[in-house]
C-alpha positions as CSV (number, residue, x, y, z in Angstrom):
1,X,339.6,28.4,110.2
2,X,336.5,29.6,111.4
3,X,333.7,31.5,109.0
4,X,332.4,34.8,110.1
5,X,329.0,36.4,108.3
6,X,329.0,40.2,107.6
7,X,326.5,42.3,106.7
8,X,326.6,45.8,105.3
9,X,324.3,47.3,107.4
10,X,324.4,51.6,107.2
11,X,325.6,53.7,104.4
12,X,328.7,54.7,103.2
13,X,328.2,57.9,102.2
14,X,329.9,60.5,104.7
15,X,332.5,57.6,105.4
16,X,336.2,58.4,103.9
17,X,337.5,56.7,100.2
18,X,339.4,54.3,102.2
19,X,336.9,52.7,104.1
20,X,334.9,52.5,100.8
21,X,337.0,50.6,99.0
22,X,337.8,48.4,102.2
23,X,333.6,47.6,102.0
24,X,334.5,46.5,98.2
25,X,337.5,44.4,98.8
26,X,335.0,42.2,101.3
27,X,332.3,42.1,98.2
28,X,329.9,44.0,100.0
29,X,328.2,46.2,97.0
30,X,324.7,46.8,98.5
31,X,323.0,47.9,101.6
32,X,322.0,44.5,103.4
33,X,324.5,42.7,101.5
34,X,325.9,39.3,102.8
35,X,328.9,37.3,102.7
36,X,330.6,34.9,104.3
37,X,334.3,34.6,105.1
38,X,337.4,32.7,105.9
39,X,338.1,34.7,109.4
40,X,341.6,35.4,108.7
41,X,343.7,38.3,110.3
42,X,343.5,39.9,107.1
43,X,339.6,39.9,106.6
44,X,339.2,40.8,110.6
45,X,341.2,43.8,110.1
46,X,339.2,45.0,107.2
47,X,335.8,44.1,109.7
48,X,337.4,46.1,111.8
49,X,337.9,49.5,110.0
50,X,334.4,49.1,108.8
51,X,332.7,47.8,111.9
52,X,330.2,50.7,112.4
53,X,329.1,49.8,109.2
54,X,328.3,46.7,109.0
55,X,327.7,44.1,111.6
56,X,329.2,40.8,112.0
57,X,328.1,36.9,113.6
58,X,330.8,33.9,113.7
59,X,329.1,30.6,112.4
């Protein structure tokens, strides 16, 4: 599997409970947070209803 860095870029504050917890489940707590992932569908799905919040590289 291929790794995938995300970073939580802008905040979530406007954004709806959903996509809040979705930032959680991926562990990103902080503005200009950091992780890096397993790119599974499940995790890309999650990048994906988050995307204009944070921003993503593949490694």
């Amino acid at each position: 599997m291929t790794k995938i860095r995300i970073k939580y870029t802008k905040s979530k504050i406007g954004s709806t409970e959903r996509q809040k917890r979705t930032l959680q489940a991926l562990g990103l707590r902080k503005l200009n947070s950091t992780r890096e992932l397993e790119a599974t569908p499940q995790i890309l799905g999650m990048v994906k209803k988050v995307s204009h919040l944070i921003t993503v590289e593949e490694l």
